[in-house]
N, C-alpha and C positions, 0 to 999 in steps of 0.2 A: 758630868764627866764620869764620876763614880757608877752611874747608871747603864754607862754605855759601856763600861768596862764590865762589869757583871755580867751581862747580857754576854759579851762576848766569850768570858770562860766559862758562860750556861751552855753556848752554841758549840766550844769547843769539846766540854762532858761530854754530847750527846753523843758530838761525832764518834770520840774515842768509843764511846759503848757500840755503835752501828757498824762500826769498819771493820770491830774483827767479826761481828756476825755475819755480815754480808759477806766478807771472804772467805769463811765455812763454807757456807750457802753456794759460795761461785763453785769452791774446790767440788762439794761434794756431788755438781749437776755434772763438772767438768766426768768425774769419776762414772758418774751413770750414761753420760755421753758417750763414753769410751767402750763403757759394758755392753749399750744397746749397741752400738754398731758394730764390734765385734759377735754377737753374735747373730745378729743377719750377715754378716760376710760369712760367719761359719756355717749359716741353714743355705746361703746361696751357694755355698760349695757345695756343700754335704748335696743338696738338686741337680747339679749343673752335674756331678760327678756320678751318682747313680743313675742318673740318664745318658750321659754318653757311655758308661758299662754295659748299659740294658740296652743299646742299639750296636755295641762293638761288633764285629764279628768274629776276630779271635782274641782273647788276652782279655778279656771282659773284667777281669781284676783290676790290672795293669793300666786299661783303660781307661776306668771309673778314678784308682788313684790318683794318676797321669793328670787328669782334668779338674779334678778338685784339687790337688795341690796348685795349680796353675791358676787358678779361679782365689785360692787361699794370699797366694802370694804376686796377686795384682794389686791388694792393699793392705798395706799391713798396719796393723793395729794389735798389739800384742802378741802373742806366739799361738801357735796351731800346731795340732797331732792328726793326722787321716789314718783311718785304719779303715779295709774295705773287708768284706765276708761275702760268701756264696756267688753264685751265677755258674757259669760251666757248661751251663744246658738248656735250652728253649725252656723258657718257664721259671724258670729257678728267677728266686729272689735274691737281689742284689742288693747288699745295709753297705750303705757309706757312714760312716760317724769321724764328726771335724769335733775336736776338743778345744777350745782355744781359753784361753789363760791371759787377765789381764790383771797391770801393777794396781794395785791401791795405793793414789796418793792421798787419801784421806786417816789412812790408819797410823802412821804418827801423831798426827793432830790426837784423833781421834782418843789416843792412849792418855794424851795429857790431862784427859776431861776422865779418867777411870772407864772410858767405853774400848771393849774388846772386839779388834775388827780384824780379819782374815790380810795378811797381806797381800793375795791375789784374789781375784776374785774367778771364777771360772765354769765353764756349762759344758757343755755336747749338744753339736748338734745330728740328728740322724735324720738320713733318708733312706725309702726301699724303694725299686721299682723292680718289674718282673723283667727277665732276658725277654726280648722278643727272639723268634724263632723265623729264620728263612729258608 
């Protein structure tokens, strides 16, 4: 009887040590999850939106912003900035850049352990494409 009791708060030890590391582990994929897919929504902007600039025929700014913010906020996963540059003229290069900004839920934990972690975590994404000319 005493045997089987041991065994069982050997079983218990183990778990306590594995739960909070595996829930680290869960938070910090969940955190990398969020990053990578925010910033493919932000290079599929930043494409979708320098291509429809570079085929507009007038407003090629206007255009390019117009469709990547529209592209930004079909799914949203932390916040987005568009800023577009150049175009005006057959030729002229068109820079789309989507900023997107996301939370870190891992950087509370993170501090209790003396590890220093950004509360946002954040990129740019940029695309160019040339105006075409008609």
């Amino acid at each position: 009887m005493f045997r089987r009791l041991c065994r069982r708060t050997a079983e218990l030890d183990e778990a306590a040590l594995a739960l909070p590391v595996l829930l680290l582990v869960s938070l910090a994929l969940v955190n990398l999850a969020l990053l990578g897919f925010a910033a493919v929504n932000a290079g599929n902007a930043a494409e979708y939106g320098a291509r429809m600039g570079s085929v507009a025929l007038a407003n090629q700014p206007g255009e390019a912003y117009s469709a990547a913010l529209t592209k930004v906020n079909a799914v949203r996963v932390g916040s987005y900035t568009v800023s577009v540059s150049g175009g005006g003229r057959p030729g002229a290069r068109i820079e789309v850049a989507v900023t997107y900004r996301v939370p870190n839920y891992f950087g509370g934990l993170a501090s209790l352990f003396g590890v220093s972690t950004p509360s946002q975590f954040q990129g740019t994404a940029r695309a160019y494409f040339r105006q075409e000319g008609w």
